[in-house]
C-alpha positions in Angstrom: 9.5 -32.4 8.4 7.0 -29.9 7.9 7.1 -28.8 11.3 10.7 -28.1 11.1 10.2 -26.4 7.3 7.7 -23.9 9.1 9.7 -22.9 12.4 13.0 -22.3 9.8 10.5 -20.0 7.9 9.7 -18.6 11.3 12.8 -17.9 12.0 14.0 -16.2 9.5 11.0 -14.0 8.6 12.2 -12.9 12.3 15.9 -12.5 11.6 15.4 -10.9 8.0 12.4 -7.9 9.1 12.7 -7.8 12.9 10.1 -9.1 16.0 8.0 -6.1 15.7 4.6 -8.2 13.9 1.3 -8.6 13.8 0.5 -12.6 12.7 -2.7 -14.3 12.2 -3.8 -17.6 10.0 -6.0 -18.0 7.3 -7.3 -14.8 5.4 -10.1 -13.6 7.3 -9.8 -12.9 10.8 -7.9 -9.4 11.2 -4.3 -9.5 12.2 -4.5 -9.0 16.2 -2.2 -11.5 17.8 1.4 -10.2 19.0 4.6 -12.2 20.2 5.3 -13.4 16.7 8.8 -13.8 16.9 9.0 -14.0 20.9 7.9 -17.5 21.2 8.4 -19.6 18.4 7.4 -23.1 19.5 3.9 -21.5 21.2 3.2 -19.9 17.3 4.5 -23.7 15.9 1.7 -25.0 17.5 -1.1 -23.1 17.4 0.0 -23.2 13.4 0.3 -26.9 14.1 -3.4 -26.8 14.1 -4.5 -24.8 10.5 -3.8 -25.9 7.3 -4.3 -22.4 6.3 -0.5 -19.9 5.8 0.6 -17.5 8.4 0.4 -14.1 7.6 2.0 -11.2 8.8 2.5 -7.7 8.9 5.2 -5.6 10.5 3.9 -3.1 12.7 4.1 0.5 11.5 5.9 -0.7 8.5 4.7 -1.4 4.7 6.6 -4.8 4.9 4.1 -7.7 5.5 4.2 -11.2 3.9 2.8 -15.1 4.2 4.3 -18.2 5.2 3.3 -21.3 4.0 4.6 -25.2 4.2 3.0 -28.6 2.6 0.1 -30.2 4.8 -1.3 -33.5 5.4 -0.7 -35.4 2.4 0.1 -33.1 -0.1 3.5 -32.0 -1.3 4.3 -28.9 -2.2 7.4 -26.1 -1.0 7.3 -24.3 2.0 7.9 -21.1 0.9 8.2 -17.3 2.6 5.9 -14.7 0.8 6.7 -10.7 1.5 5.1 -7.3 0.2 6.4 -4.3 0.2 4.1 -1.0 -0.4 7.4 1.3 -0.4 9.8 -1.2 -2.5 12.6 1.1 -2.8 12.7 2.6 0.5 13.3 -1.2 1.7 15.1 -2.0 -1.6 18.0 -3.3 0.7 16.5 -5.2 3.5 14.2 -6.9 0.8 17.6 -8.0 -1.8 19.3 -9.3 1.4 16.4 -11.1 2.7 16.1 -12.7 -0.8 19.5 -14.3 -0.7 19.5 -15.1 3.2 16.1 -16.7 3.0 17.2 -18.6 -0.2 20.5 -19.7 1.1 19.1 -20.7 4.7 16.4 -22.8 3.3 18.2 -23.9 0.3 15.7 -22.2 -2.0 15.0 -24.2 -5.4 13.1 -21.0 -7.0 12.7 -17.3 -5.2 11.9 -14.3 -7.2 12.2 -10.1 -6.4 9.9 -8.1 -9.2 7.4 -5.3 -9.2 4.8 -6.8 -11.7 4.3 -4.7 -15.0 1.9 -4.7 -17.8 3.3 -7.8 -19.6 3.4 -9.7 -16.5 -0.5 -8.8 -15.4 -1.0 -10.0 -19.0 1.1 -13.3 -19.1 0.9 -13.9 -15.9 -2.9 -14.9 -16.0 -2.5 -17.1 -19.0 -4.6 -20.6 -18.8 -2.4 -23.5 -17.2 0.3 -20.7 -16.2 -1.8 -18.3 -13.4 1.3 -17.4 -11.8 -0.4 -13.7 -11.2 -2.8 -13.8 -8.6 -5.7 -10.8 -8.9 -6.7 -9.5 -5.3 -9.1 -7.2 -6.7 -10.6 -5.4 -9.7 -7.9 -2.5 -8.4 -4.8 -1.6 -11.0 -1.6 -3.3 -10.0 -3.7 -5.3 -6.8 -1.9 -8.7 -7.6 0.9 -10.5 -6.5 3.0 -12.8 -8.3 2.4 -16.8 -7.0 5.2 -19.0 -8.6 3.4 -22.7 -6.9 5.0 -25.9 -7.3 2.5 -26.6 -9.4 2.8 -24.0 -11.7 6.7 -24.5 -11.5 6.4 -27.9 -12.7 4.6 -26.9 -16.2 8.0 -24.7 -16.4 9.5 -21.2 -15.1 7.0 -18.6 -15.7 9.2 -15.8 -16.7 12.3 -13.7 -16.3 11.8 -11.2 -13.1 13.9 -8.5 -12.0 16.1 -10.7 -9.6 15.5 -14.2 -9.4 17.7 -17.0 -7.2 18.0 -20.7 -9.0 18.4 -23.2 -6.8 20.8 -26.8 -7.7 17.9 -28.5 -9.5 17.8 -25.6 -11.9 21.3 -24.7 -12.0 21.3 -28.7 -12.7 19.4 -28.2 -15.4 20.0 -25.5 -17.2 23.7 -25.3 -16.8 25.9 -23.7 -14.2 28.0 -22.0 -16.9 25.1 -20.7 -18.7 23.5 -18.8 -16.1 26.5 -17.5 -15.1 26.7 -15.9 -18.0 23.3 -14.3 -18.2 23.5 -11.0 -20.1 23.0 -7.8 -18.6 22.7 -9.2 -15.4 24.9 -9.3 -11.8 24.8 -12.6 -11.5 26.3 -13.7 -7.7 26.4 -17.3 -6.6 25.3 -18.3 -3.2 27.2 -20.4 -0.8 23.9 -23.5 -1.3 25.2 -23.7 -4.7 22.1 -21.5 -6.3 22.5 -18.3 -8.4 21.2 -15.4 -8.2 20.4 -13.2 -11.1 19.4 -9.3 -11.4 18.7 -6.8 -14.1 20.7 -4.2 -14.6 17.9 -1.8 -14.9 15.9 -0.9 -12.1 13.6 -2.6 -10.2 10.3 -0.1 -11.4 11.3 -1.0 -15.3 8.8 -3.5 -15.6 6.4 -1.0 -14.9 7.6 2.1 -15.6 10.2 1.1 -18.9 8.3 -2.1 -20.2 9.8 -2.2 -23.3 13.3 -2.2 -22.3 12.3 -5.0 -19.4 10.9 -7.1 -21.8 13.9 -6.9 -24.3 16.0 -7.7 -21.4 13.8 -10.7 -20.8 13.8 -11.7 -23.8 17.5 -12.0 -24.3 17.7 -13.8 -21.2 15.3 -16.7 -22.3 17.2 -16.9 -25.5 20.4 -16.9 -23.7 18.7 -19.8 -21.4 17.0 -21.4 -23.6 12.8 -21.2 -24.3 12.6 -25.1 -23.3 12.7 -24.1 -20.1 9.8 -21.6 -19.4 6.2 -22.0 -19.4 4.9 -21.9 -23.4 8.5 -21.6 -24.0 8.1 -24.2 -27.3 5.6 -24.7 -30.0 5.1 -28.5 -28.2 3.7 -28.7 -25.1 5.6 -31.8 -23.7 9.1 -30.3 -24.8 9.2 -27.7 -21.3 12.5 -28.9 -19.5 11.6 -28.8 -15.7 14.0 -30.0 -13.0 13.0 -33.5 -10.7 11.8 -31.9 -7.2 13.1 -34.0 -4.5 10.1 -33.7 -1.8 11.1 -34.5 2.1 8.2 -35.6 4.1 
């Protein structure tokens, strides 16, 4: 099974940004190997052989991105990972990947944000580290919602988020539906997807406005539901993860 989670993800990293990409695995060799998308099975295999995510990068492009699946015994989702260093010049390509990817691989959690202040400062928070910190640099982080971390509760509200059925399960179909302030769209998979009305920079550049957005969403949703959500730490509501070996 998780040879068939990571040549889907293959797949459609291919399908969503193009064949035109640099791949290599693990973190430290530099990205030098071509044919990413022109062979699949040959990639599969040598992938096959790491435990480590792909990575990639889109040649001559600011779009690059990780891929990375459960391994040996332990159970986690595969997931598809993507940067952009220009988001609005591939606003587009980056919203429809986010629904494609989600409803291909029936996606129970996937997330489109530019971190802000609050997030750099919640996001870091003991038993939540959803905000991983590349370097000492401002903004050099990225945000890392894990299974893990997903199971001690959704971290936060982001600019356009997709809930898969265990969440729209769980919270209520009806009730995200009704998000406010949002375009809320539901995929065929049965998730739902839901984006701020303001623009895709406000975390950063209107924080304020974000956050009181954010704010009425988890009130809307209800604070059980999110990480530190509730005064007691066993009352966060998460949904029952069905994992497929």
């Amino acid at each position: 099974m998780v040879r068939e989670e990571r040549l889907a993800c293959l797949r459609l990293v291919c399908r969503c940004f193009g064949d035109d990409a640099l791949y290599k695995f693990g973190s430290v060799e530099p990205l030098r190997n071509r044919g990413f998308c022109e062979n699949h099975e040959a990639v599969i295999r040598e992938w096959d052989q790491w435990d480590h995510s792909l990575y990639w990068k889109r040649d001559k492009s600011s779009l690059s991105g990780s891929l990375y699946s459960a391994f040996r015994s332990y159970f986690q989702h595969s997931g598809v990972d993507v940067f952009a260093l220009d988001v609005l010049k591939d606003l587009a390509l980056l919203e429809a990947a986010l629904e494609t990817i989600s409803t291909d691989v029936w996606a129970d959690y996937a997330v489109l944000h530019v971190l802000g202040p609050m997030d750099l400062e919640r996001g870091n928070h003991a038993g939540s580290g959803v905000v991983s910190f590349l370097s000492a640099k401002e903004w050099d982080a990225i945000l890392y919602p894990t299974s893990e971390r997903l199971l001690a509760g959704l971290p936060d509200v982001y600019w356009s988020q997709v809930f898969g059925v265990p969440y729209v399960e769980l919270i209520g179909r009806q009730r995200i539906m009704s998000c406010p302030d949002a375009d809320v769209r539901e995929l065929p998979y049965g998730g739902i997807r839901v984006k701020s009305r303001l623009s895709i920079l406000s975390a950063r550049k209107e924080p304020e406005a974000f956050e009181n957005w954010r704010e009425a969403v988890k009130i809307h949703f209800g604070r059980e539901f999110f990480f530190g959500g509730d005064s007691s730490e066993n009352a966060v509501r998460t949904p029952n993860f069905c994992w497929r070996e």
